[in-house]
N, C-alpha and C positions, 0 to 999 in steps of 0.2 A: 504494500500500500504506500509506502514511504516514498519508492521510488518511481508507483505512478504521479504522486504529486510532484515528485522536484523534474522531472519530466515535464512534465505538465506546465512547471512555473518557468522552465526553460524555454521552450516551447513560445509561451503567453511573451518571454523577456525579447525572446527573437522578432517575434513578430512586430512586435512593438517596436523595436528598432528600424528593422528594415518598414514598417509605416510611419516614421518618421522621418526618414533618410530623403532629401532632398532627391529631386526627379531631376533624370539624366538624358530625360528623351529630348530633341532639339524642339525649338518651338518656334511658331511663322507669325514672323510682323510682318501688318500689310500696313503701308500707307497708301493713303487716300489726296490725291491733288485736284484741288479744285481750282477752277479758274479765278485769277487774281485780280481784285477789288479795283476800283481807278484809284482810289484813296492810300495808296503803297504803289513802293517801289520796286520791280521785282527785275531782276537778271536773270535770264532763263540762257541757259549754254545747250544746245542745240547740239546733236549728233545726227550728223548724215545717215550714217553707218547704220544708227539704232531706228530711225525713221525709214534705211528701207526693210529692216525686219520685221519691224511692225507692219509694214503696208505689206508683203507679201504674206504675213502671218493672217493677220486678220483680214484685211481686204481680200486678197487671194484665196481664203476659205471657204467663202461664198461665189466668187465668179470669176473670172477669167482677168487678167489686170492687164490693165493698159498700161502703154511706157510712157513710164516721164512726159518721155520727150513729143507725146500725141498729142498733148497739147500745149499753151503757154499758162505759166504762173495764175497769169490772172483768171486764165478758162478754169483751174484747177479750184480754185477759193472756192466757189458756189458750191461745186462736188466733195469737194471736202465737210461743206460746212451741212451739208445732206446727208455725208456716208458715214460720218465720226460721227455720229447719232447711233446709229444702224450699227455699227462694230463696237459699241459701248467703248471708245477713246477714253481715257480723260484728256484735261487741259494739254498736258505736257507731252503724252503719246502723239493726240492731234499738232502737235506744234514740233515736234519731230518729224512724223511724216512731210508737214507742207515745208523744213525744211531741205529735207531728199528731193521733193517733187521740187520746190526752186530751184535747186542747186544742179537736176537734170532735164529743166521744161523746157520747151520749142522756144525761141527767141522772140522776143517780142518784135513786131514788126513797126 
């Protein structure tokens, strides 16, 4: 009997330990970027690179992607400002890709 209890209280002392032992599995922050107020000042750094990931990621998932270069900058605005709706963008995703799409649109005439 003696040594089902100190078992037992071994047992209860382990348990306890490893349920108080801080957790070691990694854990996921997301941030959230919202479009910036007129009332502030904000520096946004722009990656080509990362804007055409995103355009072939997301835009390309749904349909067929036209290049850059199909149209000019300014044709691209309107369609951007339709389709980053529709691809759930936020602010800075959306402002990445229209940096790619500048950086390779048909020249303006």
């Amino acid at each position: 009997m003696k040594k089902i209890l100190s078992v037992s209280l071994f047992a209860t002392c382990v348990l306890y330990l490893f349920a108080c032992s801080p957790k070691t599995s990694p854990t996921k922050t997301t941030v959230e970027t919202k479009e910036p107020t007129t009332d502030k000042n904000y520096t946004i750094t722009l990656n080509s690179n990362y804007g055409k990931e995103i355009y072939e990621a997301k835009c390309g998932s749904c349909h067929d992607l036209n290049k850059p270069s199909d149209y000019t900058f300014k044709a691209w605005n309107p369609i951007m400002d339709r389709m980053a709706k529709k691809a759930n963008l936020d602010y800075l995703q959306k402002q990445n890709v229209l940096g790619y799409l500048k950086d390779n649109a048909k020249a303006e005439k």
